[in-house]
C-alpha positions, -999 to +999 in steps of 0.1 A: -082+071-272-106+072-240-088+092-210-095+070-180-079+096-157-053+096-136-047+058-114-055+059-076-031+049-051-038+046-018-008+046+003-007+040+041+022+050+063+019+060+100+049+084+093+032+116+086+064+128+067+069+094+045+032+096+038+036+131+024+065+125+006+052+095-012+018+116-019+034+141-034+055+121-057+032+102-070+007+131-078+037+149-094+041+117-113+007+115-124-014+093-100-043+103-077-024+092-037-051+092-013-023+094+020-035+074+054-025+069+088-054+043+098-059+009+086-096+012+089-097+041+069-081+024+043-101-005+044-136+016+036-116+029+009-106-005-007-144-016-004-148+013-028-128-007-057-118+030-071-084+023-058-063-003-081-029+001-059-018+002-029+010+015-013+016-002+021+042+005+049+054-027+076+077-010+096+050+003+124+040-032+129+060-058+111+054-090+137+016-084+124+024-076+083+014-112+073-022-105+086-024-070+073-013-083+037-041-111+037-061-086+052-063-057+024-053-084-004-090-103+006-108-071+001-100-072-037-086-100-058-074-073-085-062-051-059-017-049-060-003-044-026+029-032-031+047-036+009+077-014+014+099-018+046+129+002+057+138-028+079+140-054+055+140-097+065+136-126+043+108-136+065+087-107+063+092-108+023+084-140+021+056-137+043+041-107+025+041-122-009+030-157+006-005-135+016-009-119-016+016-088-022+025-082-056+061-066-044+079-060-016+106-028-020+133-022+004+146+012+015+145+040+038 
């Protein structure tokens, strides 16, 4: 069987600590994170297409989630967003998979 290597996830999270914690998980659990702070950043990256998933915090700006959804999920058709929140609504669920996320996780 052909070893495609380990699958990138990029996951962006303003909280420096979240961000590390989530990085470090997911490396120990066999993926390749690429951590960022900046949307931008993550956006050059997702022009790339090396980076299937994406890991995507609301909470630093949830009154503007339903344009950051459409905006990373229009990069890449086969791209999964996955949004997490630790300040969960009904709206911003709804609103996140209504622009294209493939999940929406709850937690803190």
């Amino acid at each position: 069987m052909k070893d495609y290597g380990k699958l990138r996830v990029l996951v962006l999270d303003k909280d420096a600590s979240h961000r590390e914690s989530l990085g470090l998980f997911l490396e120990q659990n066999g993926f390749e994170p690429a951590e960022l702070e900046e949307l931008d950043r993550a956006i050059d990256l997702l022009k790339t297409g090396r980076y299937p998933v994406m890991l995507l915090d609301l909470d630093s700006a949830p009154e503007a989630a339903p344009f950051l959804v459409r905006t990373v999920c229009s990069i890449d058709d086969d791209l999964c967003v996955i949004c997490f929140t630790a300040q969960p609504t009904v709206e911003l669920a709804v609103a996140s998979i209504r622009n294209g996320a493939f999940d929406y996780l709850t937690g803190q």
